[in-house]
N, C-alpha and C positions, 0 to 999 in steps of 0.2 A: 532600491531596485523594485520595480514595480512590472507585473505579468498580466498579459490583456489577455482574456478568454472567452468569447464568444463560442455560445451553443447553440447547437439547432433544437427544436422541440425534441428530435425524437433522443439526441443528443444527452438533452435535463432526463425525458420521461426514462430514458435508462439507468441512468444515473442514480435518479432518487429510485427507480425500482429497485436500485443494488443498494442505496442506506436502507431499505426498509425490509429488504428480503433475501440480504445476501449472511450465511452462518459461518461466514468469516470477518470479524471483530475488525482484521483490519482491513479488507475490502470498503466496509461501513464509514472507514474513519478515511479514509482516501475517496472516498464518494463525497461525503461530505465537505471536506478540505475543497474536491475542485468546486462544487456548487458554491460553496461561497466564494472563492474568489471569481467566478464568472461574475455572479451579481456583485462585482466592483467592489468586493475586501481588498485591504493589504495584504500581502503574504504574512506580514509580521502579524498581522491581528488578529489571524485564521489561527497562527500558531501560537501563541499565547495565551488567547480567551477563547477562540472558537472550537475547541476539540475538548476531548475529554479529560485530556494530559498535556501540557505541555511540549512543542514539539519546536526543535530548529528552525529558522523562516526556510533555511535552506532545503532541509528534508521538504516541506511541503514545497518550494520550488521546482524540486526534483520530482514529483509528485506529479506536476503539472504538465514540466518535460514527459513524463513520460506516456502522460496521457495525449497529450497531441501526437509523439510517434504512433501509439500504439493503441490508442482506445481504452477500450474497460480491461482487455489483454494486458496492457502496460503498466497496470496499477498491482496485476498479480506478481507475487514475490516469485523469481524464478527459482529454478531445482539448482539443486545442489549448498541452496544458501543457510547458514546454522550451523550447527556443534554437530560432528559426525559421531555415531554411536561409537562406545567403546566394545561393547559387548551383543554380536548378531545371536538370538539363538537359534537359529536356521544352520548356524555351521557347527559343527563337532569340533571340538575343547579339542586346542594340540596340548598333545604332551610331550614333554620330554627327557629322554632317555636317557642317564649318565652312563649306561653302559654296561 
């Protein structure tokens, strides 16, 4: 499977503004991912050699998806994604009461 990506200038110059200046790790790594497959990578090849680690071809697929919906927005992980805390300490400890 192969994903055609065409950018406008101001398209790259954001882009690479966000691998070079963005202090989210993987913002950096998703900027990067689409820059290379614009300049005509494989998906498979971005994700195997071209990243820091290892990644799915499909994840960086999805990647791509979602930058054409959504721009630089669609590469952000949304809320609510992750391990939910076990322990707020904002709320007061129930206890309870045998009685």
């Amino acid at each position: 499977m192969r994903i055609y990506l065409t950018l406008s200038e101001g398209e790259k110059e954001a882009l690479e503004g966000l691998l070079k200046r963005s202090p989210k790790p993987y913002l950096r790594e998703r900027a990067s991912a689409i820059l290379q497959i614009a300049s005509g990578s494989f998906g498979n090849e971005v994700a195997n050699k071209g990243l820091l680690r290892r990644r799915r071809k499909n994840t960086v697929y999805d990647w791509v998806v979602r930058y054409k919906a959504g721009g630089i927005k669609g590469l952000e992980q949304k809320a609510g994604r992750g391990r939910k805390p076990g322990f707020s300490p904002s709320k007061p400890p129930t206890t309870t009461n045998p009685g």
